[in-house]
N, CA, C and O atoms as a GROMACS GRO file, in nm:
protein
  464
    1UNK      N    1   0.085  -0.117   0.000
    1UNK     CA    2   0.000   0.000   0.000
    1UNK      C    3   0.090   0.123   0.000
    1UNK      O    4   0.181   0.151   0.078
    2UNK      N    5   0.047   0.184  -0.097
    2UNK     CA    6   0.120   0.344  -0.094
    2UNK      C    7   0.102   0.428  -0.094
    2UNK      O    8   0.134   0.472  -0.205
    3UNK      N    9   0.052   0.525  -0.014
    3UNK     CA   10   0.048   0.646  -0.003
    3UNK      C   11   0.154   0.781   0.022
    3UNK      O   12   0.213   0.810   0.126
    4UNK      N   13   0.155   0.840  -0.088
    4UNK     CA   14   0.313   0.916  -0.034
    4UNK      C   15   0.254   1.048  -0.121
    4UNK      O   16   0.171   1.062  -0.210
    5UNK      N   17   0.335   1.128  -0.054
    5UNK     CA   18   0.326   1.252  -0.120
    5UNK      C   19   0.279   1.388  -0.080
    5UNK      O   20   0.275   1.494  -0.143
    6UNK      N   21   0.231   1.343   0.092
    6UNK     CA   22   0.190   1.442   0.152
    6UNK      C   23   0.265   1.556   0.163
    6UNK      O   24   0.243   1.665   0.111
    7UNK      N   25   0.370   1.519   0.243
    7UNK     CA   26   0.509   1.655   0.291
    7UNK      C   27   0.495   1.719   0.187
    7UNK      O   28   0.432   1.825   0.184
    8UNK      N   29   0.556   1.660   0.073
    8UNK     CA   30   0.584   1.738  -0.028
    8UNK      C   31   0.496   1.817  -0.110
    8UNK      O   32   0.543   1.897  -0.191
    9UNK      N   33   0.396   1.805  -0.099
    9UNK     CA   34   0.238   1.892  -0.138
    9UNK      C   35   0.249   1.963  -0.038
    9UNK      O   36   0.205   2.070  -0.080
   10UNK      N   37   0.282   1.981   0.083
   10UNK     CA   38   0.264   2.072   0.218
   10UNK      C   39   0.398   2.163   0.156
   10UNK      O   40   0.406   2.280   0.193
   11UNK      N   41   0.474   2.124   0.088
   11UNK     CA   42   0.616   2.212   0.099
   11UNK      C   43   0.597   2.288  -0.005
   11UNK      O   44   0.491   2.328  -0.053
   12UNK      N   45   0.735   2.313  -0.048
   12UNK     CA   46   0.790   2.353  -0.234
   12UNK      C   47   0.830   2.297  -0.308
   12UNK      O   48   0.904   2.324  -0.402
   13UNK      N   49   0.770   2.177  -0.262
   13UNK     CA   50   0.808   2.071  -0.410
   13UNK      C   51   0.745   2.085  -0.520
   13UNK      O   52   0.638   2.146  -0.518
   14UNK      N   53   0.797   2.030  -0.643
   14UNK     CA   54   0.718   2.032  -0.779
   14UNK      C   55   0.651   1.911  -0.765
   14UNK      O   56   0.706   1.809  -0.723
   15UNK      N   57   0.505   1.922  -0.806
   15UNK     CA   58   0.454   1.812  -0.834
   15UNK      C   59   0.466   1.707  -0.963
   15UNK      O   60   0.408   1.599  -0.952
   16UNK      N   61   0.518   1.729  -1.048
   16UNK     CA   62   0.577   1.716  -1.137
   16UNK      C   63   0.732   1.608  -1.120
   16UNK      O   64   0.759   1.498  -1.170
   17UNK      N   65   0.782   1.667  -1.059
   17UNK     CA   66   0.913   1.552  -1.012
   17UNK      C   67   0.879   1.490  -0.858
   17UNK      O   68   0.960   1.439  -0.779
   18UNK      N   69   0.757   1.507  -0.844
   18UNK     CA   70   0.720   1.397  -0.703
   18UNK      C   71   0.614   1.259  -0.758
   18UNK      O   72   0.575   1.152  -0.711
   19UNK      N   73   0.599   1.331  -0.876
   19UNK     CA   74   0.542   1.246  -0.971
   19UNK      C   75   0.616   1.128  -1.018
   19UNK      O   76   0.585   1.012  -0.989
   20UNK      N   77   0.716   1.162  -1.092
   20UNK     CA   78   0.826   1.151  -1.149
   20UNK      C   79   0.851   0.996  -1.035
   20UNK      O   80   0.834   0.876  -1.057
   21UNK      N   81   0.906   1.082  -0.896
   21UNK     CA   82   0.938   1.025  -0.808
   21UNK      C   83   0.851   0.882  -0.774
   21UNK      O   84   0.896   0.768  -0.783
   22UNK      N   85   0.743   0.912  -0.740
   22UNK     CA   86   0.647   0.790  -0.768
   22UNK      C   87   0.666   0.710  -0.833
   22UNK      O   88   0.676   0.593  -0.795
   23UNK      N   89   0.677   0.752  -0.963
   23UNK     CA   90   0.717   0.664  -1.073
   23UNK      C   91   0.772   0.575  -1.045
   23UNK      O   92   0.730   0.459  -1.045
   24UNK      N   93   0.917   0.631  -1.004
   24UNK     CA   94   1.055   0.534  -0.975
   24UNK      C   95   1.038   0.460  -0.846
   24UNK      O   96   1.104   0.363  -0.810
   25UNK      N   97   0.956   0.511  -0.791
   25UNK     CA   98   0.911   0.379  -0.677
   25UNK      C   99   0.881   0.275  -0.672
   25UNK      O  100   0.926   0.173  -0.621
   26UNK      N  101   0.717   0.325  -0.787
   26UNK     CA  102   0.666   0.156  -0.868
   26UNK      C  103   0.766   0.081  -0.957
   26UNK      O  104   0.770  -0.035  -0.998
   27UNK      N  105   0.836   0.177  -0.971
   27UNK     CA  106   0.912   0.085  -1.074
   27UNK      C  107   1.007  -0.042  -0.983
   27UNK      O  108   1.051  -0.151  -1.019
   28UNK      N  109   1.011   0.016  -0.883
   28UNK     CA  110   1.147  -0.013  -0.784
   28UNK      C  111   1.101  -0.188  -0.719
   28UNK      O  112   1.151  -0.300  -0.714
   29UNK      N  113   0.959  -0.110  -0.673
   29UNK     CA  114   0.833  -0.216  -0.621
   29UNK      C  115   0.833  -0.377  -0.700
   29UNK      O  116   0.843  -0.492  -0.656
   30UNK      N  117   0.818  -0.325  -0.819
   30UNK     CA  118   0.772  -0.411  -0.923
   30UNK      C  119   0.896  -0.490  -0.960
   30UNK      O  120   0.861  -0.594  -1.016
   31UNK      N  121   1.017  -0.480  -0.950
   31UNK     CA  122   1.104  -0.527  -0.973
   31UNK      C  123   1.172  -0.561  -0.854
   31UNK      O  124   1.274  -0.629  -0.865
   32UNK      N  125   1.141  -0.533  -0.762
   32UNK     CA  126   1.197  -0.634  -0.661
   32UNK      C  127   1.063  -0.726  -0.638
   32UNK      O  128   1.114  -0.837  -0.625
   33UNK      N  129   0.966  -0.739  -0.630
   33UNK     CA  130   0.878  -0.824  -0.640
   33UNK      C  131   0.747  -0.839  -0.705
   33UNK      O  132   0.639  -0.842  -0.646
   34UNK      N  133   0.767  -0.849  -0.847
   34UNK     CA  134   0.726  -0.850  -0.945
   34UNK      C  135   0.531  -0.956  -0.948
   34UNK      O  136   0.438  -0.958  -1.029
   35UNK      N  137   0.554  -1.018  -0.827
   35UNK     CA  138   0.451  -1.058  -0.808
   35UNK      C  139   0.313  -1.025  -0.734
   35UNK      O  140   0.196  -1.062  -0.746
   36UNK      N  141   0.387  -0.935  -0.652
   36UNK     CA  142   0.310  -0.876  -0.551
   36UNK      C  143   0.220  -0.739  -0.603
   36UNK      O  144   0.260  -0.660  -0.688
   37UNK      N  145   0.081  -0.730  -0.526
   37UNK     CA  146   0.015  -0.627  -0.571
   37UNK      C  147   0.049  -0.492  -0.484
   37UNK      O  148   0.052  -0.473  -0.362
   38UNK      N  149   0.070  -0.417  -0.581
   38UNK     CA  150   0.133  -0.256  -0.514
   38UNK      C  151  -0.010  -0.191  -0.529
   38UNK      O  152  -0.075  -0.210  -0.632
   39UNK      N  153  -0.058  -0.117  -0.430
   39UNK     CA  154  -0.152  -0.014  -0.396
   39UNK      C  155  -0.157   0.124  -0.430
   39UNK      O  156  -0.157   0.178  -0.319
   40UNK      N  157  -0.160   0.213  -0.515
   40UNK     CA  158  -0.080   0.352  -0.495
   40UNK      C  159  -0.277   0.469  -0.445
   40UNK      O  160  -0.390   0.476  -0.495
   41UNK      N  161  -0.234   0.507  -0.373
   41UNK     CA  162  -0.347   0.556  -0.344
   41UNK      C  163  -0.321   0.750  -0.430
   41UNK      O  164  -0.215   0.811  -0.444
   42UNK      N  165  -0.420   0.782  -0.457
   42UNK     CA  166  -0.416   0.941  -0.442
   42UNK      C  167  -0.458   0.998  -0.324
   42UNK      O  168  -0.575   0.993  -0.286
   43UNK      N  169  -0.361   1.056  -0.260
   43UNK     CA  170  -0.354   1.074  -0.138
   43UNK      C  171  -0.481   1.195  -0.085
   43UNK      O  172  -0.537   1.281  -0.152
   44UNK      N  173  -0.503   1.150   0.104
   44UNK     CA  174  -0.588   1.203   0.099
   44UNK      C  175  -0.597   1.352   0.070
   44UNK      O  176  -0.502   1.421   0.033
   45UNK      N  177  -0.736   1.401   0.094
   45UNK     CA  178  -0.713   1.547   0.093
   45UNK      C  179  -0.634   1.636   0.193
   45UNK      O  180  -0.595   1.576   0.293
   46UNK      N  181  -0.604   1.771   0.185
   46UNK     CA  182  -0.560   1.868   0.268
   46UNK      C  183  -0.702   1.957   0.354
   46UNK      O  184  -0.809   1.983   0.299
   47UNK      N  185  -0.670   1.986   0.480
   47UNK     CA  186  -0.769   2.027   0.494
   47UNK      C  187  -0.798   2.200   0.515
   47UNK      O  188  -0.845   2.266   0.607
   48UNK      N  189  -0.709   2.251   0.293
   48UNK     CA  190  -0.740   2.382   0.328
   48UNK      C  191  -0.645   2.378   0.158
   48UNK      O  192  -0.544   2.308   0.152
   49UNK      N  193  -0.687   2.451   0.041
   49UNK     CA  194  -0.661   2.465  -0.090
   49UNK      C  195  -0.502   2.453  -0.115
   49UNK      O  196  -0.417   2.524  -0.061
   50UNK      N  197  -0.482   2.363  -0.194
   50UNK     CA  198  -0.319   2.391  -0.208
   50UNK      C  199  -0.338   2.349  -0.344
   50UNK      O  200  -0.411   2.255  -0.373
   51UNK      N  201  -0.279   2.410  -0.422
   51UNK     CA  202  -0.229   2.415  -0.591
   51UNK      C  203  -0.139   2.269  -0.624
   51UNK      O  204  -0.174   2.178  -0.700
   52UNK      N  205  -0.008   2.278  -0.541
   52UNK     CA  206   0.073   2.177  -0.564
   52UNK      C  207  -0.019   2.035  -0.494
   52UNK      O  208   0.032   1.928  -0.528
   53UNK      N  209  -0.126   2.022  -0.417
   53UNK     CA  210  -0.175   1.921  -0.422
   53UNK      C  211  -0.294   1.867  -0.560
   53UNK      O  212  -0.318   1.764  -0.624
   54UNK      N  213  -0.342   2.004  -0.552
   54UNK     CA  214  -0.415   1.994  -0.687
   54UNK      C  215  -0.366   1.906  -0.831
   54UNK      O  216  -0.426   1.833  -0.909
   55UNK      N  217  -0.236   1.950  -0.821
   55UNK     CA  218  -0.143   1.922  -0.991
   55UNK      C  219  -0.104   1.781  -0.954
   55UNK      O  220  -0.122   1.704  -1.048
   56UNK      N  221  -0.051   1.720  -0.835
   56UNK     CA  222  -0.020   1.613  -0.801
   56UNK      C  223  -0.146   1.504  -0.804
   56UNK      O  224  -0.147   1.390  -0.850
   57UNK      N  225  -0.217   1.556  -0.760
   57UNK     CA  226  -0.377   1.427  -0.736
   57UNK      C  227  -0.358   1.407  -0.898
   57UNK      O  228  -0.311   1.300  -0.936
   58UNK      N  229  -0.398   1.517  -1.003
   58UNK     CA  230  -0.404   1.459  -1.097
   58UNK      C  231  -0.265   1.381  -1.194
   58UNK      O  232  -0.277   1.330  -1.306
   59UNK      N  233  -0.174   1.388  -1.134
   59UNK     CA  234  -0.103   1.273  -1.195
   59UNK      C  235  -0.054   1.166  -1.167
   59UNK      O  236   0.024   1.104  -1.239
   60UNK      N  237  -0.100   1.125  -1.040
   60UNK     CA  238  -0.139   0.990  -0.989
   60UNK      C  239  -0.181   0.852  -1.069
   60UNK      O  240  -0.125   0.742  -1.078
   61UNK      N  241  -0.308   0.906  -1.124
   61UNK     CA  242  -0.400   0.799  -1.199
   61UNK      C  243  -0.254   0.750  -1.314
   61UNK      O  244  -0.216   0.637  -1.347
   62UNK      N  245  -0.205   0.876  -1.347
   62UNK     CA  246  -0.149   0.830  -1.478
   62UNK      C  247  -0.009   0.791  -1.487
   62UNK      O  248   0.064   0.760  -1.581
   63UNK      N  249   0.010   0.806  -1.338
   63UNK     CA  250   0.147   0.694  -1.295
   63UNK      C  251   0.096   0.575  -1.288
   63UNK      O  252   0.115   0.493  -1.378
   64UNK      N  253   0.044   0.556  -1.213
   64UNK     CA  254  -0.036   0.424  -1.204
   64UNK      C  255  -0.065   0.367  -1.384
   64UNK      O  256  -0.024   0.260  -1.428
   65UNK      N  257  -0.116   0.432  -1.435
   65UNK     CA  258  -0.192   0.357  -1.568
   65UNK      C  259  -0.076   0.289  -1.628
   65UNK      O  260  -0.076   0.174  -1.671
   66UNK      N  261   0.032   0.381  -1.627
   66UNK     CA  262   0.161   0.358  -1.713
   66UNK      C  263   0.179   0.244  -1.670
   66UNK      O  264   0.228   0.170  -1.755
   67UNK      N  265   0.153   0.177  -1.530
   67UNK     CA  266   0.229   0.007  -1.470
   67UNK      C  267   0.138  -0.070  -1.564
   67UNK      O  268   0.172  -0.161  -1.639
   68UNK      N  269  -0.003  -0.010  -1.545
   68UNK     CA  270  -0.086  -0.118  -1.526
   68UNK      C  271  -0.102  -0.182  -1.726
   68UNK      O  272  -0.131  -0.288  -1.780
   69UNK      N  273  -0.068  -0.060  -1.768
   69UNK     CA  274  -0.026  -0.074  -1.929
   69UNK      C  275   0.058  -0.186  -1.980
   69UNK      O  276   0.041  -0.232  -2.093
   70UNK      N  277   0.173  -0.241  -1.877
   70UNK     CA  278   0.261  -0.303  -1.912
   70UNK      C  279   0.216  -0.426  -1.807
   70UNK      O  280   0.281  -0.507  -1.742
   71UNK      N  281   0.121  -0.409  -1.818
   71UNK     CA  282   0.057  -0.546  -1.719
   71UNK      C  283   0.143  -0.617  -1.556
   71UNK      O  284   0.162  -0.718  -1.488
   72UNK      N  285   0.169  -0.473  -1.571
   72UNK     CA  286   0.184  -0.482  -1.418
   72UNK      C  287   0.104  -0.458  -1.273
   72UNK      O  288   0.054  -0.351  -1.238
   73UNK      N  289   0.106  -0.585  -1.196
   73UNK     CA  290   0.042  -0.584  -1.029
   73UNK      C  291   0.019  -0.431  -0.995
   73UNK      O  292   0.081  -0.405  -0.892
   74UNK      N  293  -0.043  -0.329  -1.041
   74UNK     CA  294  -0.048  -0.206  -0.972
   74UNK      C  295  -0.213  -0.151  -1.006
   74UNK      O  296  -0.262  -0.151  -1.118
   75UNK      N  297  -0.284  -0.106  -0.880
   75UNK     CA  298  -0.422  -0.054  -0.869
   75UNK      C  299  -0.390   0.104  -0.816
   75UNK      O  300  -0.300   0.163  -0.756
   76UNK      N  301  -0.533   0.140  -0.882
   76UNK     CA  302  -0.548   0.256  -0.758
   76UNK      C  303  -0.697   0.251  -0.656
   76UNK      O  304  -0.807   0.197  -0.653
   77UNK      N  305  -0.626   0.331  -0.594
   77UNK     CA  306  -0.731   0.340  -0.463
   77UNK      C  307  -0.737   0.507  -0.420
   77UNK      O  308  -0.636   0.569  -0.387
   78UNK      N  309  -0.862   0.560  -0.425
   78UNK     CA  310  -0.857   0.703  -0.459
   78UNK      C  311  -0.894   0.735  -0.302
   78UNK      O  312  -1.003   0.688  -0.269
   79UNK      N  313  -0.826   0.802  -0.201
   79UNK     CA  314  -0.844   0.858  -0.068
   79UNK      C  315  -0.833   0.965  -0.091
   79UNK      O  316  -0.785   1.004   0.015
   80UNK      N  317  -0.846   1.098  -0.188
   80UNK     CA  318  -0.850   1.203  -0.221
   80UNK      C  319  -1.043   1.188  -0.243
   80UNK      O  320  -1.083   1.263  -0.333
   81UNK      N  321  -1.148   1.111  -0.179
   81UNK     CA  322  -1.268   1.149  -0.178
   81UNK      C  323  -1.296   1.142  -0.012
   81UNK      O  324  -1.405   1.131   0.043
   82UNK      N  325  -1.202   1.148   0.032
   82UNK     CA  326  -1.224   1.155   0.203
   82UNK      C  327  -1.310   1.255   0.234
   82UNK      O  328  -1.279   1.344   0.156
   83UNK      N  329  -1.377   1.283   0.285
   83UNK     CA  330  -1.465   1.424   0.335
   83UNK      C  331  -1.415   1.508   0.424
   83UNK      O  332  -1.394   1.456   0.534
   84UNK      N  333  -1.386   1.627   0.413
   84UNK     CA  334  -1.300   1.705   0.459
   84UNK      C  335  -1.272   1.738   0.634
   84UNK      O  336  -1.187   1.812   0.683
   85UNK      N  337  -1.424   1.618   0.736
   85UNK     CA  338  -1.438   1.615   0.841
   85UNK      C  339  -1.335   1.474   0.856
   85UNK      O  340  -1.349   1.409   0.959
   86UNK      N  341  -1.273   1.446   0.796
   86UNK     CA  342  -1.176   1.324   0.824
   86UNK      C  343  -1.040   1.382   0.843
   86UNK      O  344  -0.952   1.329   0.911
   87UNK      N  345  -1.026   1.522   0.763
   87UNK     CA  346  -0.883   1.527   0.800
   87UNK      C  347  -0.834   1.708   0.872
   87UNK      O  348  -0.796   1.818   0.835
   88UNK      N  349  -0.870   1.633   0.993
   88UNK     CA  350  -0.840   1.777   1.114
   88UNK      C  351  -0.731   1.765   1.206
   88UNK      O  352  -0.732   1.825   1.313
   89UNK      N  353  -0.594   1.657   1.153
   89UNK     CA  354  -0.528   1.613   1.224
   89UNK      C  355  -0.411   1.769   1.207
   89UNK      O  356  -0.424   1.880   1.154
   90UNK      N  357  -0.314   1.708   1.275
   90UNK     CA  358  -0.191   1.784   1.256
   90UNK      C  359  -0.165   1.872   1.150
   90UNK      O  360  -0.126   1.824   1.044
   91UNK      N  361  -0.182   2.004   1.163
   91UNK     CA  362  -0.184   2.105   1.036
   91UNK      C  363  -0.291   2.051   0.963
   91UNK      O  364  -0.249   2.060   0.848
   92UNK      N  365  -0.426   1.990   0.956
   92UNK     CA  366  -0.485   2.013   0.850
   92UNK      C  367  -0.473   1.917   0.780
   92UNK      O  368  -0.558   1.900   0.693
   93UNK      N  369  -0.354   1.816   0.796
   93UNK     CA  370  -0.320   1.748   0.689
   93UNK      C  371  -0.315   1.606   0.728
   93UNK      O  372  -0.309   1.542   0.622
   94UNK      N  373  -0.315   1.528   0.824
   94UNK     CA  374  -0.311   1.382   0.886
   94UNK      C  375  -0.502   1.363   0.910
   94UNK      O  376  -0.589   1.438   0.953
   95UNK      N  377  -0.501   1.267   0.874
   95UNK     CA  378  -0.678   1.231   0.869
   95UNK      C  379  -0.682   1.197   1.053
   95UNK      O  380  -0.578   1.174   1.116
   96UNK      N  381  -0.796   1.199   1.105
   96UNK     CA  382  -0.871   1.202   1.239
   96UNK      C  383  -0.877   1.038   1.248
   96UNK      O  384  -0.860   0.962   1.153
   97UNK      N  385  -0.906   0.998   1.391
   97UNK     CA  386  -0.945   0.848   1.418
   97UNK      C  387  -1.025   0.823   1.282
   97UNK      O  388  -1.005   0.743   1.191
   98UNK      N  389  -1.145   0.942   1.303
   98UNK     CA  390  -1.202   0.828   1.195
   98UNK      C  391  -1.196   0.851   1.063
   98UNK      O  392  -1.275   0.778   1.002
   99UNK      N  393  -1.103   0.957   0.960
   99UNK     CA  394  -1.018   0.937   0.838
   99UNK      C  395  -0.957   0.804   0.811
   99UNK      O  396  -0.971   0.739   0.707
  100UNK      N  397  -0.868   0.758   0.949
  100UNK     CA  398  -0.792   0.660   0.951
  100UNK      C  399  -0.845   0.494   0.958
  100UNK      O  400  -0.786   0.386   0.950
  101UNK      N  401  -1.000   0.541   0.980
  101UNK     CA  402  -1.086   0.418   0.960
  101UNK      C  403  -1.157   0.421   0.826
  101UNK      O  404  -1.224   0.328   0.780
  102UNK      N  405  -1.142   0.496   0.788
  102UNK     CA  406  -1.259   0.533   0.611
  102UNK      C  407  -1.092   0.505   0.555
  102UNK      O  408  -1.083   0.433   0.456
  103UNK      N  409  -0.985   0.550   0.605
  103UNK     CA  410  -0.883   0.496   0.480
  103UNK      C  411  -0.880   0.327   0.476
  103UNK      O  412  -0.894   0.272   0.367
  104UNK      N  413  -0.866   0.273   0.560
  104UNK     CA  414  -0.885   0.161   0.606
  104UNK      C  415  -1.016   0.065   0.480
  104UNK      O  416  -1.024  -0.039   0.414
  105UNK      N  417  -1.066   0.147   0.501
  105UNK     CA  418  -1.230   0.070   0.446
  105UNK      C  419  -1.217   0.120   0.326
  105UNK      O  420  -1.318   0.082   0.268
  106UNK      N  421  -1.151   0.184   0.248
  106UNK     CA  422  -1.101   0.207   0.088
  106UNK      C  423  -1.001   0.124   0.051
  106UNK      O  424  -1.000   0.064  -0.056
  107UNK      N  425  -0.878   0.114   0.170
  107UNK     CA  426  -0.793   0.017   0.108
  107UNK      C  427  -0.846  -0.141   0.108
  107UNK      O  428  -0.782  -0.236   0.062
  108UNK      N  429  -0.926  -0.144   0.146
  108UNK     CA  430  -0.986  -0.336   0.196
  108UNK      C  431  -1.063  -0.311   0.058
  108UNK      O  432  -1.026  -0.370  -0.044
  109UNK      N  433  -1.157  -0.233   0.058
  109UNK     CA  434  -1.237  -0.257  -0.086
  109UNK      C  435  -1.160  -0.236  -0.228
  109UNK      O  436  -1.211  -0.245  -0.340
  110UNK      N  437  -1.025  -0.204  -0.195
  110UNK     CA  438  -0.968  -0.195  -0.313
  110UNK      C  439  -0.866  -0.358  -0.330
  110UNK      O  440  -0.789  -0.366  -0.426
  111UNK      N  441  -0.875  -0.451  -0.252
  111UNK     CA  442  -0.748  -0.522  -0.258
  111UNK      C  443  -0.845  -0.624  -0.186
  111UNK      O  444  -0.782  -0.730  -0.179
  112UNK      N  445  -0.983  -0.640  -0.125
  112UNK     CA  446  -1.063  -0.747  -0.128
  112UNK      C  447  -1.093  -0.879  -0.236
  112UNK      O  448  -1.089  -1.002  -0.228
  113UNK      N  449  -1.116  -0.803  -0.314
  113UNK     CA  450  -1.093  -0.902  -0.458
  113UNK      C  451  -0.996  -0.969  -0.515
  113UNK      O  452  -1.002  -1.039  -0.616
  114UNK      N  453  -0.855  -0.932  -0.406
  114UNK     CA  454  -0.760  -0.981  -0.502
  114UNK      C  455  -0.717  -1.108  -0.404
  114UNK      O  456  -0.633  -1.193  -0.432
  115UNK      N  457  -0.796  -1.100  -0.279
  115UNK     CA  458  -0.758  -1.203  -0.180
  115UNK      C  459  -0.781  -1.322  -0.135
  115UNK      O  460  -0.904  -1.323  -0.147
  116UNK      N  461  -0.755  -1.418  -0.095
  116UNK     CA  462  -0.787  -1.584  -0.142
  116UNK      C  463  -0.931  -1.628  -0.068
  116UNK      O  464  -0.977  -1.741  -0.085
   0.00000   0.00000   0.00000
């Protein structure tokens, strides 16, 4: 399961080379264990407008597509539909007890089907 990308939407990073970055993760994933199913979530929301999260959510899907193109073990699981009463944690940005139970119940329905 992967979720990454928060800090760096909170900072001055480019979304664009955190993208990038992602990339080279799955890639990293997939080749050390080529069998296993990798999760990449679009991370949840912020709880207050940010641009660089904006540009990042949308290039998520299309890191992901690029694995799944080459028929690789990789889903998504979208936690960027959290409701904005889930995430009042630390700055705005860490989801609440119960964010952390609705993430929970997105990642099971995303990786339920794939389980014996």
């Amino acid at each position: 399961l992967v979720h990454i990308g928060t800090n760096d939407m909170t900072s001055t990073a480019d979304p664009t080379t955190a993208s990038k970055q992602l990339d080279t993760l799955i890639t990293n994933l997939v080749a050390a264990a080529p069998d296993a199913l990798v999760v990449v979530a679009k991370i949840v929301p912020l709880g207050y407008n940010n641009s660089n999260y904006t540009s990042y959510i949308g290039k998520i899907a299309d890191v992901v597509k690029t694995h799944t193109d080459k028929k690789e073990h990789v889903i998504l699981v979208d936690m960027s539909t959290l409701p904005s009463s889930d995430i009042k944690g630390n700055g705005d940005v860490h989801p609440t007890d119960k964010g952390y139970s609705d993430m929970a119940n997105l990642w099971y329905n995303a990786i339920k089907g794939y389980l014996p």
